[in-house]
C-alpha positions as a Python dict, from the first residue, in 0.01 Angstrom:
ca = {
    (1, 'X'): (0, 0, 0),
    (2, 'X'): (-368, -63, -27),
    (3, 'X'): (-529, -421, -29),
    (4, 'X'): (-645, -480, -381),
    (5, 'X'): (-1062, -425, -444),
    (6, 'X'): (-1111, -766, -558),
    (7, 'X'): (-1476, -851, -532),
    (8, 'X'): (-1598, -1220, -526),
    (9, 'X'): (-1764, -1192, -863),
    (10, 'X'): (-1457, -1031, -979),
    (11, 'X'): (-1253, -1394, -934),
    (12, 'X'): (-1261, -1635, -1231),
    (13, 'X'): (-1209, -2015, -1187),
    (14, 'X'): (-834, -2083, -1183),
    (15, 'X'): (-648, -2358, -1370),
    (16, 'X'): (-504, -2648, -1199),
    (17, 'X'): (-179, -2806, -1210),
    (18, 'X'): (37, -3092, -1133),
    (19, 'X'): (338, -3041, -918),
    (20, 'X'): (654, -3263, -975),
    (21, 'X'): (827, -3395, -639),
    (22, 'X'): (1108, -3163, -575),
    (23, 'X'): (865, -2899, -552),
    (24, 'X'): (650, -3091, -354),
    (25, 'X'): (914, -3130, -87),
    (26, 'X'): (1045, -2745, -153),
    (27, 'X'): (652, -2681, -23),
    (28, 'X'): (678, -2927, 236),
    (29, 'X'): (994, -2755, 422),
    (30, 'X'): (802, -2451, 388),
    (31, 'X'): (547, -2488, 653),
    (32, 'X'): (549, -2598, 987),
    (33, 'X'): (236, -2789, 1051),
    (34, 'X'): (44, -3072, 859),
    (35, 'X'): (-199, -3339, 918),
    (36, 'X'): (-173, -3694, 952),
    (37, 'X'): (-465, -3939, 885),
    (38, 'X'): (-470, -4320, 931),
    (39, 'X'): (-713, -4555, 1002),
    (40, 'X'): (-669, -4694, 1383),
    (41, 'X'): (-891, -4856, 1659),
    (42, 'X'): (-1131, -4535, 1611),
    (43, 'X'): (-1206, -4551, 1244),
    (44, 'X'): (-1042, -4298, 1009),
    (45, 'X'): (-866, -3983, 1275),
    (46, 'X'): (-691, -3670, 1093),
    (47, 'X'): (-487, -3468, 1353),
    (48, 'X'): (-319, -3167, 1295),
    (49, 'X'): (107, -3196, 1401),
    (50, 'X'): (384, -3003, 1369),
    (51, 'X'): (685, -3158, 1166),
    (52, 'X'): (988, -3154, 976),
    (53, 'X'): (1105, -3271, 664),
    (54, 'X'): (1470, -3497, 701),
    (55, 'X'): (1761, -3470, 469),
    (56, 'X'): (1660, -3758, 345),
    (57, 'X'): (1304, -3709, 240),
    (58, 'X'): (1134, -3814, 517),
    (59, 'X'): (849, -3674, 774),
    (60, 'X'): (975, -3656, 1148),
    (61, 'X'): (766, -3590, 1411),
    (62, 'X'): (718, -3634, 1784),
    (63, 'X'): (420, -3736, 2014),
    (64, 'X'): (370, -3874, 2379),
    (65, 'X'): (393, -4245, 2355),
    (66, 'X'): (69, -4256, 2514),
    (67, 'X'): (-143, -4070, 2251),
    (68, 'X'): (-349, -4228, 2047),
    (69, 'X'): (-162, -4119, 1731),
    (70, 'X'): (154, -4307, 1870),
    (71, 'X'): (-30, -4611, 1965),
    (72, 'X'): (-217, -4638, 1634),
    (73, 'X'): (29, -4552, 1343),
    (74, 'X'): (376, -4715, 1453),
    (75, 'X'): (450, -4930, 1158),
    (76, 'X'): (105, -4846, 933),
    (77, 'X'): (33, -4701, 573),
    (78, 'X'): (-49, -4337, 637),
    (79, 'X'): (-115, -4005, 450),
    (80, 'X'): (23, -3681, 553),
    (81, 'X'): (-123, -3380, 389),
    (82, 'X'): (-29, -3012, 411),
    (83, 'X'): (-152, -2695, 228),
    (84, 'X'): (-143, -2336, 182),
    (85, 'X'): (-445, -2130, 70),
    (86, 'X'): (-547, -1775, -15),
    (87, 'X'): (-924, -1796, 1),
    (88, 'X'): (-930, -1405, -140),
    (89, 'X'): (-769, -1505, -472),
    (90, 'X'): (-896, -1869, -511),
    (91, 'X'): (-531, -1946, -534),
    (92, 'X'): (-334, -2233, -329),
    (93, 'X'): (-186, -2561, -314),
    (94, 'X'): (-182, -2907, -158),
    (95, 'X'): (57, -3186, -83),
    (96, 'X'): (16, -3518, -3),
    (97, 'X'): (265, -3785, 75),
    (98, 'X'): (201, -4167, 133),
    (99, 'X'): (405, -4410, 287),
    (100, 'X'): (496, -4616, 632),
    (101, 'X'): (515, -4475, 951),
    (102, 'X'): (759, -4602, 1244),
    (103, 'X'): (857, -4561, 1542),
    (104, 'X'): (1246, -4399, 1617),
    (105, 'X'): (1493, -4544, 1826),
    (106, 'X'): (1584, -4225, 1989),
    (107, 'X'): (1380, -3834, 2021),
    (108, 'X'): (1472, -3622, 1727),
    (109, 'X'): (1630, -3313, 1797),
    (110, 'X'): (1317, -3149, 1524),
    (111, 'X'): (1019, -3052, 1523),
    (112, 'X'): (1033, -2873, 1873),
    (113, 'X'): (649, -2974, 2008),
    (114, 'X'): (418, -2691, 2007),
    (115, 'X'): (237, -2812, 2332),
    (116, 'X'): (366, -2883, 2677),
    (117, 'X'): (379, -3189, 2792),
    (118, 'X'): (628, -3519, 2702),
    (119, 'X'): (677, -3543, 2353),
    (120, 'X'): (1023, -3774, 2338),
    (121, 'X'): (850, -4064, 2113),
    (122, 'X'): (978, -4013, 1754),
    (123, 'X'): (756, -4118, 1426),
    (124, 'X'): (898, -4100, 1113),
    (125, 'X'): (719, -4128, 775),
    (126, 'X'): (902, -4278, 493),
    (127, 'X'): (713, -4157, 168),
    (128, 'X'): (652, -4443, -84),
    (129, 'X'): (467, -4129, -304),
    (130, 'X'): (495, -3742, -290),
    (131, 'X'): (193, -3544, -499),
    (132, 'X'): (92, -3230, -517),
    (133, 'X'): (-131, -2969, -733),
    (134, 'X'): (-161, -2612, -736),
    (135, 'X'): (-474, -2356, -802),
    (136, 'X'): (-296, -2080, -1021),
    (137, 'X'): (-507, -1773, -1107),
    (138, 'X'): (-706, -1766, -1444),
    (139, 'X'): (-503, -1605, -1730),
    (140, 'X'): (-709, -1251, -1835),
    (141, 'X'): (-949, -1280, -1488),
    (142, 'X'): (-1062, -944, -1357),
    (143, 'X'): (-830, -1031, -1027),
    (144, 'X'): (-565, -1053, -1252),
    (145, 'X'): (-620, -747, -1434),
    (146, 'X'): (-673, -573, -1099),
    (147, 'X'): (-365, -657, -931),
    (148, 'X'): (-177, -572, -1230),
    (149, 'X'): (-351, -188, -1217),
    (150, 'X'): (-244, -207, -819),
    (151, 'X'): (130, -342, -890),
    (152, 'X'): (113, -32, -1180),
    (153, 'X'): (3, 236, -958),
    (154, 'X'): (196, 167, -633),
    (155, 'X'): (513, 101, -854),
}
């Protein structure tokens, strides 16, 4: 199947919209990496992190207890944003969730670390607020109408 011939001139400004909370959190479990942001002994600091979501609505991740993300955040306000985007379509969406983060009495078996080295010190986030919005296409765009010739014509 060819890639469709969507030109940038082609794309029409999208719509946005609000996303409730369970689909915030559906979006959430769907991707493994976020990033955190708080403001420490450095001024504001945004790091990327892998993570997991808890049964319990929560964000769990792990860090050396050394790092300045562990030594900085343990029982703060932060934010913890992740998003997905499709830069050929203008399309894609955002999440952010707000709340406390602490420290955990013992390692969480999830998120395996990405990098090598110890990563046994637990944060957790407890969300006090979950948003979210979405870029959806423009109804009648010339993207639109081109992907709909492609989906026609490969069918």
């Amino acid at each position: 199947m060819r890639e469709p011939d969507i030109q940038q001139h082609d794309i029409q400004p999208g719509r946005l919209a609000v996303l409730d909370g369970p689909e915030c959190w559906d979006l959430l479990r769907s991707q493994p990496v976020g990033r955190i942001a708080w403001s420490g002994s450095q001024g504001m600091s945004v790091v990327p992190v892998n993570y997991a979501v808890a049964e319990d609505e929560a964000i769990v991740l792990r860090t050396t207890p050394y790092s300045l993300l562990a030594r900085d955040v343990a029982d703060r306000d932060v934010a913890f944003e992740v998003d997905h985007v499709d830069a050929a379509h203008h399309e894609g969406w955002s999440v952010l969730v707000r709340g406390r983060c602490v420290r955990q009495r013992h390692t969480p078996e999830h998120p395996e670390p990405w990098v090598t080295g110890p990563r046994f010190l637990g944060l957790r986030i407890e969300a006090r607020s979950v948003s979210g919005r979405r870029v959806l296409p423009a109804t009648g765009s010339a993207a639109a109408a081109q992907s709909a010739v492609d989906a026609f014509f490969t069918a």
